[in-house]
C-alpha positions, 0 to 999 in steps of 0.5 A, spaced: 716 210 327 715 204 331 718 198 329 713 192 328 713 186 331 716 179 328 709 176 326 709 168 329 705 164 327 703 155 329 701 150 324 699 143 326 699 137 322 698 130 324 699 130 332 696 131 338 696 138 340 701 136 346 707 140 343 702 147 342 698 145 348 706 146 351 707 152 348 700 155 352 703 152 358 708 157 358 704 161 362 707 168 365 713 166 360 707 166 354 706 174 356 714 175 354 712 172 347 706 175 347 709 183 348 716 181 344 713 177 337 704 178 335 702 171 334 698 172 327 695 164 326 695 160 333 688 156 331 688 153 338 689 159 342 685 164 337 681 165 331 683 172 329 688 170 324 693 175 321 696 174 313 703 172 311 709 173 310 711 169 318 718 171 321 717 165 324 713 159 324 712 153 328 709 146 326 707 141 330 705 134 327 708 129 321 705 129 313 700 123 312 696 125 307 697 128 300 693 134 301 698 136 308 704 135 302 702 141 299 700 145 304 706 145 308 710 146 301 706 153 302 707 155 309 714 154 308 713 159 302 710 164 307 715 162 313 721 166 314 724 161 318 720 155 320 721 151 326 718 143 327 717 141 334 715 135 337 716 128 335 711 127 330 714 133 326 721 131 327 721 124 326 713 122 324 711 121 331 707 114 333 703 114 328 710 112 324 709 106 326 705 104 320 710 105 316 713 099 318 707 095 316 701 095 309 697 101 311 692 098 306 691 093 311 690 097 317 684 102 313 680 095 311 680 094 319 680 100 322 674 103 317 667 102 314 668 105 308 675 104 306 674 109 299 673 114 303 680 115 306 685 119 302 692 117 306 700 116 304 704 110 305 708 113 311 708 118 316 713 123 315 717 128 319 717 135 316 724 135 314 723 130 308 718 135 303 721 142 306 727 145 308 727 146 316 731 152 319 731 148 327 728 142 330 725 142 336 725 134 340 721 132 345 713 128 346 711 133 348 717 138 348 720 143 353 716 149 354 723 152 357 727 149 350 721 152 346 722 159 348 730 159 348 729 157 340 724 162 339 729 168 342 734 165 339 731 166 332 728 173 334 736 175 336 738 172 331 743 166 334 743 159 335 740 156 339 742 153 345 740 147 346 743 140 348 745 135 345 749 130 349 745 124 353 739 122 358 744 119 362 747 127 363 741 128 367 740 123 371 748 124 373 746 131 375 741 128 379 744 123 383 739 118 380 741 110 381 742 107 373 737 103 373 739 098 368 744 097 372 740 097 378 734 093 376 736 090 370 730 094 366 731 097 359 733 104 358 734 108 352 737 114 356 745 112 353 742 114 346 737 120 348 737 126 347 735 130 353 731 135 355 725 131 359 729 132 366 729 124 366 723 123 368 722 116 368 728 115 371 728 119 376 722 114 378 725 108 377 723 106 370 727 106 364 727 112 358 722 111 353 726 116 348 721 122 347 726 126 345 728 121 340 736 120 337 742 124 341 748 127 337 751 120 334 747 115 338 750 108 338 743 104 337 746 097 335 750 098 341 746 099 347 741 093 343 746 088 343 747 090 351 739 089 352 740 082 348 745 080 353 740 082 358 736 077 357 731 081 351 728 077 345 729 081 339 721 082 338 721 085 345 729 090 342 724 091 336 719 094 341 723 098 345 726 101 340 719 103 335 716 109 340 715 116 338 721 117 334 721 110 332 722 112 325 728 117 326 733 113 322 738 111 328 732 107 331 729 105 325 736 101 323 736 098 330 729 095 330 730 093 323 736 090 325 733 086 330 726 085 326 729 081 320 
């Protein structure tokens, strides 16, 4: 009897699309995905939806209102593992930046009618309302990192992605430090790689998109930034980007914040 394929399925949240957008970018790796797992709910690549139970799910995007609370207690119900990818799933994305602020204040600016808007305090990253079997970093994600995850779960090992820091990257490639050449702030110390140091590469500090590395040293590289002449607003900056509620920064820009 044939054996039937791993049924896959991906879920958006509260995001941008960027990391399902990096997922149909695979191009002729999506074809391999495609002859080794059926794609069963992929609403921005198809309509055709296949029922539940999922081998595998894939969620992008942070929980901002009560409704996407419930909802993604009931994909993980149906999930045999679930996988969050990007920033806003892993660590409540940008939009996280709220959390820093009274969110009431920004809806009686933003909108007309402010009665109208059913929305939590904070955004937060998928791991706070459900188990999640692996995080997938990035803003947007690697779409060569996202199908080594998806194999590895389909072959049942772990999978094999780094953890160490940016500034590995930018060693391999022979980049000049640029907070040591130019004197510009670079998160790279206390980022996790995987985006083949971009803006390094062109002269420009990280941003950290693909959030914390294993065991950061925040207060260290921000108490680096300070002798560099940086005000504790412009550290706070720095830090609060598209992960800046992953715990690590948000300790180092609160920190510098009060």
């Amino acid at each position: 009897m044939e054996r039937k394929k791993p049924k896959l399925a991906v879920w958006k949240f509260a995001s941008c699309d960027g990391c399902q957008l990096s997922l149909l970018d695979c191009e002729d790796e999506l074809l391999d995905i495609v002859g080794a797992v059926d794609i069963a709910y992929f609403l921005e690549a198809s309509r055709a939806v296949i029922s539940g139970p999922y081998d595998i799910s894939l969620v992008e995007g942070s929980i901002t209102t009560p409704h996407d609370a419930e909802r993604i207690h009931k994909i993980r119900k149906v999930s045999k593992y679930l996988i969050t990818i990007g920033a806003c799933a892993t660590a409540g994305g940008i939009q996280a930046l709220r959390n820093f602020k009274d969110v009431k204040e920004f809806i009686s600016i933003v909108y007309a009618n402010p009665s109208y808007i059913e929305t939590l305090s904070k955004s937060t990253p998928i791991s706070d309302h459900v188990f999640v079997d692996f995080e997938l970093r990035g803003c947007p994600i690697n779409k060569y990192q996202l199908i080594e995850v998806i194999s590895a779960f389909l072959n049942g090992r772990k999978p094999n992605i780094p953890t160490y820091s940016v500034c590995m990257e930018c060693k391999r490639k022979g980049n000049v430090c640029v907070m040591v050449s130019k004197g510009s702030p670079c998160l790279g110390p206390v980022v996790q790689a995987g985006c083949g140091a971009i803006c390094p590469s062109y002269n420009r500090g990280c941003y950290g998109c693909f959030g914390p590395k294993e065991t950061p040293n925040v207060f260290s590289l921000a108490d680096y930034f300070a002798k560099m002449g940086l005000k504790s607003s412009e550290i706070v900056r720095v830090l609060r980007n598209f992960n800046a509620y992953s715990e690590p920064f948000r300790k180092g820009s609160e920190a510098y914040e009060r």
